[in-house]
C-alpha positions as CSV (number, residue, x, y, z in Angstrom):
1,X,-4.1,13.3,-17.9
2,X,-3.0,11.5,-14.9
3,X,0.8,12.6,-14.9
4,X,-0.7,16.5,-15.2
5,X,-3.0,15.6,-11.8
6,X,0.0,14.2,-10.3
7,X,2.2,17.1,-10.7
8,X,-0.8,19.1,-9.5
9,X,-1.6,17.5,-6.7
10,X,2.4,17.5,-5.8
11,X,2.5,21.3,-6.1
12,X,-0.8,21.8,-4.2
13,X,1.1,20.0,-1.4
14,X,4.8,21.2,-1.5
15,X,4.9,22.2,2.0
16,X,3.7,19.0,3.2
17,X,5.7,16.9,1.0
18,X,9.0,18.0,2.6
19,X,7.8,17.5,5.7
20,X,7.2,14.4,5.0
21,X,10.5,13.6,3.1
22,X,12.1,15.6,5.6
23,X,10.7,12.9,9.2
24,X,13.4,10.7,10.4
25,X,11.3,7.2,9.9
26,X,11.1,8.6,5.8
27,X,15.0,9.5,5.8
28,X,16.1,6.7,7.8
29,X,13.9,4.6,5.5
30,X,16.0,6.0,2.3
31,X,19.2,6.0,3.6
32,X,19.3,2.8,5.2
33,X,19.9,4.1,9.2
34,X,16.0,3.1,10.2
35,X,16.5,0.1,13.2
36,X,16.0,-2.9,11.7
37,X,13.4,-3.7,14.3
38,X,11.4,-0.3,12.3
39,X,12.3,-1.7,9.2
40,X,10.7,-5.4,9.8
41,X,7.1,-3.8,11.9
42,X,7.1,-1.5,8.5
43,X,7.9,-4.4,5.6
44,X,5.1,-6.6,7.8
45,X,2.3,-3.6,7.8
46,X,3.5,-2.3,4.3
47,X,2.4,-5.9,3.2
48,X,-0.5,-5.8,5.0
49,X,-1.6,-2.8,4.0
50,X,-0.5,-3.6,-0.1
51,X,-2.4,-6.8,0.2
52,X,-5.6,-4.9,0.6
53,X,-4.6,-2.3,-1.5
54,X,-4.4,-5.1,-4.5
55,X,-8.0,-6.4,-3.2
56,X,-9.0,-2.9,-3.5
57,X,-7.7,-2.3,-7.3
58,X,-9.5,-5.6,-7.6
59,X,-13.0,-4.5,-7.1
60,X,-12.4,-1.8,-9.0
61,X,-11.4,-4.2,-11.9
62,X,-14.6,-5.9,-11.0
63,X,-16.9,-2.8,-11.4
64,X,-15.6,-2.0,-14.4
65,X,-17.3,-0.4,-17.3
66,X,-15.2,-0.3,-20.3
67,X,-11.8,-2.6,-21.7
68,X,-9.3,0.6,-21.0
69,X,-10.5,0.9,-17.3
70,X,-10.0,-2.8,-17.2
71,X,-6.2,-2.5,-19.0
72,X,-5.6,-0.1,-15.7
73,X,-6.6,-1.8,-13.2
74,X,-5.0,-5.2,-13.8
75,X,-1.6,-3.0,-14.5
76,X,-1.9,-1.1,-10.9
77,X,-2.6,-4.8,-9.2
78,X,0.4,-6.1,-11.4
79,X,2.7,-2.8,-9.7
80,X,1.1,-3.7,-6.3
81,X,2.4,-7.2,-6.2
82,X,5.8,-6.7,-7.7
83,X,5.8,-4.2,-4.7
84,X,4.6,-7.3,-2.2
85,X,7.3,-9.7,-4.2
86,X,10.1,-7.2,-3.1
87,X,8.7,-6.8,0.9
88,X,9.0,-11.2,0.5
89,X,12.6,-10.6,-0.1
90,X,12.7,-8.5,2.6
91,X,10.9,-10.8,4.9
92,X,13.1,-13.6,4.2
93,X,15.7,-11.6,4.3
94,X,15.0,-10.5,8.4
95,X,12.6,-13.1,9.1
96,X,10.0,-11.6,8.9
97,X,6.4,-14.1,8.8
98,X,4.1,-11.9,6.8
99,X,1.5,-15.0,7.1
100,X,0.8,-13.6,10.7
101,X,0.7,-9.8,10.5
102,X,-0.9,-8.4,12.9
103,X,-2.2,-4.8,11.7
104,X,-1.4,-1.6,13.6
105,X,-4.8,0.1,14.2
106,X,-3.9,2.3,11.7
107,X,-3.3,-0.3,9.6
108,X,-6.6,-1.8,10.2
109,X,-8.6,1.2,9.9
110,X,-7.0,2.7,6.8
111,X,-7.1,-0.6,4.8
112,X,-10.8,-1.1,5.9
113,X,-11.9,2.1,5.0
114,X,-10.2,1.4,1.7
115,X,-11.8,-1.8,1.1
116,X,-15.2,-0.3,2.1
117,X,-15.2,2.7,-0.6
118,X,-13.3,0.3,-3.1
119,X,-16.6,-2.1,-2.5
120,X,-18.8,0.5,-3.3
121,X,-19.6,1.5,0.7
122,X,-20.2,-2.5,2.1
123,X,-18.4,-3.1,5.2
124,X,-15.8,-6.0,3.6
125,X,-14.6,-8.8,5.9
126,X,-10.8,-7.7,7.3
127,X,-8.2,-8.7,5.1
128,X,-6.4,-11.8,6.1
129,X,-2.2,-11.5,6.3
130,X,-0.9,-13.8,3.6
131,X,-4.4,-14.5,1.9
């Protein structure tokens, strides 16, 4: 059921996909010729922003009704910090402290709003970098 939403949604947005796959930043980011001064301010927000997105799929996995609902959340928070152990090896890697990120406004906003409708609509207390 998912996989046929995801293909939907995909084909729904086409146009804006390549766009998006087509921006420097997203090419440079594949290819390897993104500054490496992008690269760290994105592995630092990217963790920022994961870190909520895991406290996120954990509220979910709170609220949950039923064992399979359960089974999926824990999996997505396992995927979410495999994702954060590789952006560690990154940081190491460029020295990069991802104990004292601090967030773009977008990054703020978007991971706030996200905690907010992942709490069911409470304002949460920002996410703290590293925590």
């Amino acid at each position: 059921m998912t996989a046929g939403l995801a293909a939907r949604l995909w084909a729904a947005n086409a146009d804006l996909a390549e766009r998006i796959l087509a921006h420097g930043f997203v090419r440079g980011l594949a290819d390897g010729s993104l500054p490496v001064e992008s690269f760290k301010r994105y592995v630092a927000q990217d963790a920022y922003f994961l870190e909520a997105f895991a406290r996120a799929y954990a509220s979910c996995l709170a609220a949950s009704r039923d064992r399979e609902d359960v089974y999926r959340f824990a999996a997505l928070i396992g995927g979410v910090i495999d994702e954060l152990k590789l952006h560690g090896g990154y940081a190491d890697r460029w020295s990069v402290s991802l104990a004292e990120v601090v967030p773009a406004a977008a990054t703020r906003d978007y991971t706030e709003f996200l905690l907010r409708i992942a709490r069911g609509g409470q304002r949460p207390s920002a996410p703290r970098a590293g925590a």
